[in-house]
C-alpha positions in Angstrom: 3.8 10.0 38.7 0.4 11.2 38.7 0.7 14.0 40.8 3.7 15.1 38.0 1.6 14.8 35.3 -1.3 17.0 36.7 1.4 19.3 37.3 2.8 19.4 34.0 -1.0 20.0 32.7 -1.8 22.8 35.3 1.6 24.8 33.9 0.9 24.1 30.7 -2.7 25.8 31.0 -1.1 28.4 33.1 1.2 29.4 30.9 -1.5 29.0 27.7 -4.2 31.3 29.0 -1.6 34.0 30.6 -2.5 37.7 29.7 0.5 40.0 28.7 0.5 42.8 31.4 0.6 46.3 30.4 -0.9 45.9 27.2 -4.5 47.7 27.1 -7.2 46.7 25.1 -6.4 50.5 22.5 -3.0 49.0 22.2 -4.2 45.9 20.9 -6.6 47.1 19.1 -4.2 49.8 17.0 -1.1 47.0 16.9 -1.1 46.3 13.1 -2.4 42.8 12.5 -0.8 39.7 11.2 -1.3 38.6 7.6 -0.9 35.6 6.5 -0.1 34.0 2.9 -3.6 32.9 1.3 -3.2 28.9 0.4 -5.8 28.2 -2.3 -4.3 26.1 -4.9 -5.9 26.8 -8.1 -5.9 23.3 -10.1 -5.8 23.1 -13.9 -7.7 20.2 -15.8 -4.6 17.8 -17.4 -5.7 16.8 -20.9 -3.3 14.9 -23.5 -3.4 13.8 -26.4 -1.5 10.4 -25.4 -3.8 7.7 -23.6 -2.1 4.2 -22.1 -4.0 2.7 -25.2 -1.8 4.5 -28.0 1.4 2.5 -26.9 0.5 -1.1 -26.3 3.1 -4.1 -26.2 3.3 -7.1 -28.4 3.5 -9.7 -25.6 3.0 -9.5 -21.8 5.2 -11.8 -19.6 4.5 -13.4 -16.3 7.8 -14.9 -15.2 10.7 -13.4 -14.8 13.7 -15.9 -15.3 16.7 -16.2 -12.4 18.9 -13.4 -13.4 21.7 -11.8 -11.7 21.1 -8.1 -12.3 24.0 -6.1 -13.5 23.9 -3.1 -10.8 27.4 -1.7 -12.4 25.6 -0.2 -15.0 25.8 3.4 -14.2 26.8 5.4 -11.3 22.4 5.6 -10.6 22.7 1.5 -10.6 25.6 1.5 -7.8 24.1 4.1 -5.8 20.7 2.3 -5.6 21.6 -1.7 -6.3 20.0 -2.7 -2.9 16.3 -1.4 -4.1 16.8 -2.2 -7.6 18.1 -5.6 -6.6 14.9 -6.0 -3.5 12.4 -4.6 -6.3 13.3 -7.2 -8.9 12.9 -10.4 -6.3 9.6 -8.6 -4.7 8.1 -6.7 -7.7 5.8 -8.4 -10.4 6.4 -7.8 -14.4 4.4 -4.4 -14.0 5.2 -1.7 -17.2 5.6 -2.5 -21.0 5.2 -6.2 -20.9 8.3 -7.0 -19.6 9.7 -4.8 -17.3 9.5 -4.3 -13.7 9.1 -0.9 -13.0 9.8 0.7 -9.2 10.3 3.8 -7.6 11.0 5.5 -4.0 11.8 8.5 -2.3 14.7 10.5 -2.4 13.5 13.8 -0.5 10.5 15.7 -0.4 9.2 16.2 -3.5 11.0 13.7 -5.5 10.9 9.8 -6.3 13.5 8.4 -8.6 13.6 4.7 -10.0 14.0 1.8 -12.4 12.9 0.0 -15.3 14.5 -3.7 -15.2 14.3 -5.8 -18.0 13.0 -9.0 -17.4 14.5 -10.8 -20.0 17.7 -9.5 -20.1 18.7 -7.7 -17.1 19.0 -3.8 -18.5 18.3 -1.1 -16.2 16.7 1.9 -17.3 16.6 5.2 -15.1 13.3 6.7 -14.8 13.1 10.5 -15.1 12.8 11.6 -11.7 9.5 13.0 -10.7 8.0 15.5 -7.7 4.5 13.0 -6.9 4.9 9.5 -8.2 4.4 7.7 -11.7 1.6 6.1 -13.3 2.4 3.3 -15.3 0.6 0.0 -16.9 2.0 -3.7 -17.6 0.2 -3.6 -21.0 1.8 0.0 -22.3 5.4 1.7 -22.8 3.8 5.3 -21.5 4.8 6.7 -18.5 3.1 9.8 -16.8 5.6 11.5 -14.2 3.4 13.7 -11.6 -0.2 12.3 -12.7 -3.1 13.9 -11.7 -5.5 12.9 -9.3 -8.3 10.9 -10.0 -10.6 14.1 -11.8 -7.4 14.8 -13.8 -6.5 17.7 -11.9 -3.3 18.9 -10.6 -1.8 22.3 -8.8 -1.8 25.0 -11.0 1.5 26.7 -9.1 3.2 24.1 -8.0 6.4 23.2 -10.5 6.7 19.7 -8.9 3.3 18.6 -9.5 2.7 19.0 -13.7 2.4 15.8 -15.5 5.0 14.8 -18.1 4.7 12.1 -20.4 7.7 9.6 -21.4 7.5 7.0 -24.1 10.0 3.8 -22.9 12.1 3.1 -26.4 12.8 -0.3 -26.1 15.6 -0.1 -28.7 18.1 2.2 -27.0 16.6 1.5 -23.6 15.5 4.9 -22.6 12.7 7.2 -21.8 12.0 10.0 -25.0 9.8 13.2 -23.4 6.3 13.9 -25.3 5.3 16.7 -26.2 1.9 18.1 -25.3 
């Protein structure tokens, strides 16, 4: 087995470290050379004019009562009802006083997920985002995409600018700010 491996590691250095015959060093050095795609990311400061603070809740709940959640809702619902059924037994009350709020994956770039009602059992569909949510248990806004710590966020990239949504708790659904 040993005697394989040091095999394996002598071809592989062999075959590394091989010079290209009949190539002189003038034909090198006139071959045009390969360019590559700069990758700076410029970032951009995100500042709103909406903070968590501007959208508190009335009352924040602890306890979520035994329901049975409804996962016939809407064709998202049925698609997803394991997680939004395994995120309302794991997750605590989390977003607006009274929701639990989860997401996941759903390729690269993208998360998708679900506001639950706590006391009633309504889902809500999040917008879908390219890098996550940020969310608090003692506010109704949600910021799709936040920006890293500093407040920053890639310039370029169409996945990663922040959006903010405002949870209506009347008709049970997200309304887009405006910046």
């Amino acid at each position: 087995m040993k005697s394989l491996t040091v095999f394996f590691i002598f071809v592989l250095t062999f075959c590394g470290c091989k010079q290209y015959k009949g190539t002189d060093t003038k034909e090198v050095k006139n071959a045009p050379e390969k360019t590559s795609k700069k990758t700076n990311f410029e970032q951009t400061k995100f500042v709103s004019k909406y903070k968590f603070e501007q959208f508190p809740v009335n009352k924040i709940g602890s306890k979520k009562p035994g329901l049975k959640l409804n996962t016939k809702q809407s064709s998202f619902s049925k698609r997803f009802k394991t997680m939004i059924n395994q995120s309302f037994e794991k997750e605590p009350i989390n977003f607006a006083g009274k929701y639990v709020l989860s997401y996941w994956g759903c390729g690269s770039p993208c998360q998708v997920g679900i506001a639950i009602n706590a006391e009633n059992g309504k889902l809500i569909e999040l917008p879908s985002a390219g890098s996550g949510y940020e969310y608090r248990k003692d506010s109704r806004l949600l910021v799709l995409n936040p920006p890293d710590s500093l407040d920053y966020y890639i310039k370029d990239c169409e996945w990663c600018k922040p959006e903010l949504y405002l949870l209506d708790t009347i008709k049970n659904s997200f309304i887009k700010l405006e910046e």
